[in-house]
C-alpha positions in Angstrom: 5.0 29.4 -37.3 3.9 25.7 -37.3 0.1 26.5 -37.0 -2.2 24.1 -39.2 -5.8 24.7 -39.5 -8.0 22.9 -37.5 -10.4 21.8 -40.1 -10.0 21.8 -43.9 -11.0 24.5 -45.6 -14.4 24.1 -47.9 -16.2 26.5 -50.3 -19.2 28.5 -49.4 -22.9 26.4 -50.1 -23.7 27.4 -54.0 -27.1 28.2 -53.5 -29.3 31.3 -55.0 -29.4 33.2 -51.5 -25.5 33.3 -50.7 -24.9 34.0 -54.4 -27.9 37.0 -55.4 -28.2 37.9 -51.5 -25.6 40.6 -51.2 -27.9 42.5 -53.7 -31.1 42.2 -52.1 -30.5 45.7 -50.5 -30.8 47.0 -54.4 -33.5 44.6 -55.8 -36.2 43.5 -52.9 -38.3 42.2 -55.3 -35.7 39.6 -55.6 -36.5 37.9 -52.3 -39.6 35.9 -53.1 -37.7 34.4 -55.9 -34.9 33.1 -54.2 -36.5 31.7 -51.1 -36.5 28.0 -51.5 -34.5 27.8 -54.5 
C-alpha cells in the first residue's frame, strides 16, 4: 500500500503501574504500593 508509519514504534514505559495496573480492579490494596514506584 506504500504507507510507513509516522513515528517509530517504541515499547510501553516499564514501570509498576502499567505492568500490576490491569489488576488493581482484583487487589486495591495494591494501589498504595505502586504509587511512586
Amino acid at each position: 500500500s506504500g504507507m510507513y508509519p509516522m513515528k517509530q514504534p517504541k515499547h510501553p514505559p516499564n514501570t509498576a503501574k502499567y505492568l500490576f495496573g490491569k489488576h488493581l480492579n482484583q487487589c486495591e490494596e495494591w494501589e498504595d504500593f505502586l504509587h511512586g514506584w
